[in-house]
N, C-alpha and C positions, 0 to 999 in steps of 0.2 A: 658693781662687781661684774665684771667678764662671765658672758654666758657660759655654762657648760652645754659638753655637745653630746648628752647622752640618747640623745632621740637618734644621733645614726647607729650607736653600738646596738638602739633596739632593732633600727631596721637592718644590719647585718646579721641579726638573730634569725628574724620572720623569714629574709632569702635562705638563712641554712635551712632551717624546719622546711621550709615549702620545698628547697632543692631532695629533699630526704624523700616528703611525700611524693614528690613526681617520681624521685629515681627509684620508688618501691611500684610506679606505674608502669618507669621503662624496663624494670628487670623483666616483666611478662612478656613484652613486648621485644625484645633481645632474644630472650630465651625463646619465645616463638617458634624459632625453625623449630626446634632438638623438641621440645613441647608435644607438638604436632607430629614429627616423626615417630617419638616414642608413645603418643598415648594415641595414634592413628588417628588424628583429625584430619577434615577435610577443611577449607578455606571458609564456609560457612562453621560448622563447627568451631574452629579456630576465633573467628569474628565474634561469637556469642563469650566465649571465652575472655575474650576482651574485653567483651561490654560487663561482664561479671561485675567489676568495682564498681562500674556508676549507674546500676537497677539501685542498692542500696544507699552511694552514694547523692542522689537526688533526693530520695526517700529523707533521708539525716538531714535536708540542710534548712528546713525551718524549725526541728526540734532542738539542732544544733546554735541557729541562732537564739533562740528562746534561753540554750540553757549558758549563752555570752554575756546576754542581757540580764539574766536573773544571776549568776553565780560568778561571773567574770573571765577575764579573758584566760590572765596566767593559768587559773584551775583546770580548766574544761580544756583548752589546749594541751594542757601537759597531759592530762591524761590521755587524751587522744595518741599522742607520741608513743606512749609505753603500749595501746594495743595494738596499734597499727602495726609494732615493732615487734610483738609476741607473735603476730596474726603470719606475719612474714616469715620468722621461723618454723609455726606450723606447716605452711606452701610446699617447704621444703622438704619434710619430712613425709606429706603426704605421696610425694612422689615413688616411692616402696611401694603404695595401694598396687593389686592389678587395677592396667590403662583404663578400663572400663567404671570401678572406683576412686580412682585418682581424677579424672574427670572432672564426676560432681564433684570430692571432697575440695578439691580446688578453688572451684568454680564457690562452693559455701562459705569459703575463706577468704576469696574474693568478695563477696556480698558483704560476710562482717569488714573487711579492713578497709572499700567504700563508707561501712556506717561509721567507723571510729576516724577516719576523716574529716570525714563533713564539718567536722569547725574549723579546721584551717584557714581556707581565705574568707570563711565570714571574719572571722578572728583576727587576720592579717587585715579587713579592711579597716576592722573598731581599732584595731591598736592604731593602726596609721591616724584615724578621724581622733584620736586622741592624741597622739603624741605629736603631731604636725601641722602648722598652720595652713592656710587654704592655698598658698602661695609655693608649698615646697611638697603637696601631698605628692601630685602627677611625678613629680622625681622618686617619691619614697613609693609610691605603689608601684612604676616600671620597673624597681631592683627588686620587690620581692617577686613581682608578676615575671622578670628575667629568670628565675627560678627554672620555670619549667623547662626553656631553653637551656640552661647550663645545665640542669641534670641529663639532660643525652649526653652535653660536653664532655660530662666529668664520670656519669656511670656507661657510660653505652661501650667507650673504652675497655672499663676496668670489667662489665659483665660480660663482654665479648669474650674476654682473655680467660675470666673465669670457667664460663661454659664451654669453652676449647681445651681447657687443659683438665677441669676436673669433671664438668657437667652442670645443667641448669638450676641443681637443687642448692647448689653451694652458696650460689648467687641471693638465694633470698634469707641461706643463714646469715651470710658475707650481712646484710641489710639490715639484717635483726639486731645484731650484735650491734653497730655502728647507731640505731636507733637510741637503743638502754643508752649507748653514751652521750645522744642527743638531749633525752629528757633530762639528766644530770644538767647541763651545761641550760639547760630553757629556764628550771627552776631557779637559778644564779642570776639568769640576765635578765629575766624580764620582772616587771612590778608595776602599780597604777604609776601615773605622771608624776604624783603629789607626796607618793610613798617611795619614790626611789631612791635610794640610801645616796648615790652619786650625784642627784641632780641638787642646782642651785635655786635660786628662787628668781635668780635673772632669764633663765631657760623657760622655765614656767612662766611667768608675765611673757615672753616673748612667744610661746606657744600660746597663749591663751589671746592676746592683743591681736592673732593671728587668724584666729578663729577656731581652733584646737578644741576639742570640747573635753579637758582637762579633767570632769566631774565622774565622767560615765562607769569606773569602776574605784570610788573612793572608799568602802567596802570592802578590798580585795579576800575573794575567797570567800565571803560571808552574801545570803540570798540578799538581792536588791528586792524593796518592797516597793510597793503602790503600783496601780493598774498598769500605769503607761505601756510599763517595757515588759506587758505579758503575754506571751503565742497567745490570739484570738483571731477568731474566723473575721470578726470585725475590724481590725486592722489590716488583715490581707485582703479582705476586698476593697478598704482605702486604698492598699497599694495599687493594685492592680485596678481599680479607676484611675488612675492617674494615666494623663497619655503619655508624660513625658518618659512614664519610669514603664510603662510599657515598651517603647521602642527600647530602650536600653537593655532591659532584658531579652528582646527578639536579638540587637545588635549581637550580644554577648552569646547567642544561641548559634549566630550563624560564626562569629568568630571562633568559638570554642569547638566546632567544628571542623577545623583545619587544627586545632591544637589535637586533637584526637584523634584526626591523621596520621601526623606526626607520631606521638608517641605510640600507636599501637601496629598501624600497617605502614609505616615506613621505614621500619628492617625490613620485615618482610618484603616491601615493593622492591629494594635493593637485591635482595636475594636472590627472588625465586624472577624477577622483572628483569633485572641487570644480571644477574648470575655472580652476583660476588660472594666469597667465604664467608662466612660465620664470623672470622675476627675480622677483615676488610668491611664487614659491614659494620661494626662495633666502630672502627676510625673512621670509616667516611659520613657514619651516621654526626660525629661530633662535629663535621665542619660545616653544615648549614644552621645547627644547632649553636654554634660560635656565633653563627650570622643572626640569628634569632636573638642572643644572649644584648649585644649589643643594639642592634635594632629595640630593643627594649626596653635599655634603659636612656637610651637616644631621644626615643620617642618621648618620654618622661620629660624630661630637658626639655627638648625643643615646646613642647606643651604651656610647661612653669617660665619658659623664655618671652612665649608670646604676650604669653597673660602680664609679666613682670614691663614689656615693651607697652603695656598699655590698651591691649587687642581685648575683650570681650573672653568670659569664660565660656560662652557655650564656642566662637571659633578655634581657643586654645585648644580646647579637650574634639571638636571635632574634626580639625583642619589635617593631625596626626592620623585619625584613623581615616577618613578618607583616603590619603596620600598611601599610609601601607596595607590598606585592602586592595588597591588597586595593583599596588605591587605584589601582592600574592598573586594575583591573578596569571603573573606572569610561568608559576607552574605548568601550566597546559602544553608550553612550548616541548614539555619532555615528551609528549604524544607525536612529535616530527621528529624525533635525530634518535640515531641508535649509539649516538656518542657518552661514554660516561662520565667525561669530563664535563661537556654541555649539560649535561641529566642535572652534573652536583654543581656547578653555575647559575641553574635557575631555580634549583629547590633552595641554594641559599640568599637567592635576592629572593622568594618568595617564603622564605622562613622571615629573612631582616625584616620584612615590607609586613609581614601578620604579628612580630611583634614591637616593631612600630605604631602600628594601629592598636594595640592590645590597652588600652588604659578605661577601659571597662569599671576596675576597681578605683581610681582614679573618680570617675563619675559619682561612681554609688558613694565615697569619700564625700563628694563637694553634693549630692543632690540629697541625701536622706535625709528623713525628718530624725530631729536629734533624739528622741525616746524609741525610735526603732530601728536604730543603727545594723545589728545584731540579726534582727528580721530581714530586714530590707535587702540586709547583705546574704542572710539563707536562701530568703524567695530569687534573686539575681542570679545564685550560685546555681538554684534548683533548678532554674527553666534555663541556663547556660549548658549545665552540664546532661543535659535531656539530650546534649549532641554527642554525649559520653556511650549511652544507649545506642543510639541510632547511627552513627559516624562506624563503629565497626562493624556492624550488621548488614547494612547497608552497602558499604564496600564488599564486605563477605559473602552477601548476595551477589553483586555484580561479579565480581574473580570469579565465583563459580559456575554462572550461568553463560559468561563470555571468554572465561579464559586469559581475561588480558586485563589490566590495568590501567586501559585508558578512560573506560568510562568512569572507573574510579575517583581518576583526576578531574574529568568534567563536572564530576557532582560537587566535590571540593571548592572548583572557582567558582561554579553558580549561587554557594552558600556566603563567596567571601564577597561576589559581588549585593547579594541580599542585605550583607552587614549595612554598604555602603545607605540600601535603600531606607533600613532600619532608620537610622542615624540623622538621613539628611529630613526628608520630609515628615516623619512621623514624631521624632524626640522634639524638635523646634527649641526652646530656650530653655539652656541648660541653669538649674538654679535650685539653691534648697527648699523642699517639701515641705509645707508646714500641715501639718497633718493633726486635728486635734480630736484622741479618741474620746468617747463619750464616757460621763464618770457611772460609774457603776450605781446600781438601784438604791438611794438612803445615805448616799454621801454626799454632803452638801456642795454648790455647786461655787 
């Protein structure tokens, strides 16, 4: 029987949900200017602001993996969707507080909708490491990992125009509303491998022959039992003895660093740096962001190309991100020309060239030990997105101690040239973990 090909319907699922969760990243980020004018922030102010989602969201994402591994993917995903999605209509309505309470309340509602996140890309990596052989993951994780870049595409547009014609608060009901329609449409399309009403049994043997680990939520909805896949102190210190899955995590810390550029002080750089509109920034935001979207899912491919020509998995998965960190790098050039059109030429060969490199998730896919898929992928997210924290703060310190934007940029490429260092000499062979936790006191062995 002819395979069914329901494993892409799930991975155009995983890119909508993650496009949702970023562009509930970039409405703050958009709405920034009017934000900042109306509750009287300064550039540091405004930067702490930013970092709001990811204090909590770091916090979430080992509890988060624990609760992919124990209860499964569909459940705890979906419900993530519905708060993230209420959390965002509150945003909006907190904006009535006086600016001096609208602030915090904010700023607290940024914290929750960081925590009801936090399963997402652990969640995107276990669906991928289930639903896709070892041979087609780096394609299937560049299109959800493209995500983030097509949410500037596709909202940086549509919140520009909103926040010009009606105001910033509209934009995160605008979010809310389109969320509730999300969840609907998550609970329909997604299900284990084994349980899927659509798939055939030739799909399965093909995913599974593949190296797919087709088992990990056969369960759905109902607690997974026995030690293996349970949050312990004693499995995260496995992980993090490992060196290999150490660099990956440092890699994904310095990468995720420029992603957090991006969505949070690169309106703003445009703005108040280049002097463009509110809605000019909304359109030109989406064109390096195009270059990103593709860079992404390029990278994927050419990764699944190499490996499928014969090349070795750790050069497939590393040769990509070499090649587009260094093409980030090329950012810096916007510190020499007062040109705008140069400005939006190098921020999008160095958006392309960082999600190019971006197959992070791709890694933790092909490197986790298979009982701690869900962990492995929270702890990556956790110490990734620690650049979620520090990436706005950091910038929001420099803007206001120098005024200017360039050391901004400087710090960006010295983080994407870090990736490189991560990567090459510290991960060395890229390969699955075999990690065996110790059985608990009185269980035979």
């Amino acid at each position: 029987m002819k395979p069914t090909r329901v494993r892409y319907l799930i991975v155009l699922m995983l890119f909508a949900a993650s496009a949702f969760s970023y562009g509930d990243r970039v409405a703050l980020s958009i709405a920034g200017v009017s934000i900042s004018r109306d509750l009287h922030l300064n550039a540091l102010k405004l930067g702490y602001l930013f970092s709001g989602f990811s204090w909590a969201y770091v916090a979430g994402q080992l509890p988060a993996g624990g609760l992919l591994d124990r209860y499964g993917s569909k459940r705890v995903y979906g419900i993530s969707i519905v708060c993230w999605s209420l959390l965002a209509l509150l945003v909006g309505f907190a904006g009535y507080f006086p600016a001096a309470i609208a602030f915090t309340v904010i700023f607290l509602l940024r914290l929750l909708s960081g925590f009801a996140q936090s399963p997402v890309f652990p969640g995107n990596g276990r669906i991928v490491a289930s639903w896709f052989p070892a041979a087609e993951r780096g394609t299937a994780s560049a299109i959800f990992n493209a995500s983030q870049y097509f949410a500037l595409v596709l909202f940086a547009p549509i919140m520009g125009w909103i926040a010009h014609i009606s105001g910033w608060k509209e934009c995160f009901w605008f979010l809310g509303v389109l969320g509730f329609v999300l969840a609907f449409f998550w609970t329909k399309v997604i299900h284990g491998v084994k349980s899927h009403p659509r798939i055939n049994q030739s799909e399965i043997d093909h995913i599974e022959q593949g190296g797919g680990l087709t088992n990990i939520d056969l369960k759905e909805g109902a607690a997974q039992k026995g030690p293996a896949n349970q949050l312990t102190w004693s499995a995260i210190r496995m992980l993090l003895g490992n060196r290999m899955l150490v660099g990956i995590y440092l890699g994904q810390y310095c990468i995720t660093t420029l992603t957090w550029f991006f969505l949070t002080w690169f309106p703003v750089y445009l703005s108040q740096a280049r002097h463009m509109s509110i809605v000019k920034v909304g359109i030109m935001a989406a064109l390096p962001a195009l270059c990103g979207s593709v860079g992404g899912i390029l990278g994927g491919v050419a990764s699944d190309r190499l490996l499928h020509a014969g090349h070795s998995l750790t050069f497939a998965r590393k040769l990509p991100i070499v090649a587009g960190m260094l093409l980030a790098v090329t950012m810096i050039g916007c510190n020499y020309t007062n040109s705008q059109w140069l400005v939006m030429l190098l921020l999008s060969f160095a958006f392309f060239g960082k999600g190019f490199g971006a197959l992070g998730w791709t890694v933790i896919a092909d490197t986790s030990p298979k009982t701690l898929i869900g962990i492995n992928g929270g702890l990556f997210n956790l110490i990734g997105n620690l650049a979620g924290i520090t990436t706005p703060i950091v910038i929001g310190y420099i803007v206001k101690q120098t005024g200017s934007f360039n050391g901004a940029l400087v710090f960006v490429v010295a983080t994407a040239l870090m990736a490189i260092v991560a990567y090459l000499p510290i991960v060395g062979e890229i390969k699955r973990v075999d990690l065996r936790l110790p059985k608990p006191e009185g269980e035979a062995a």
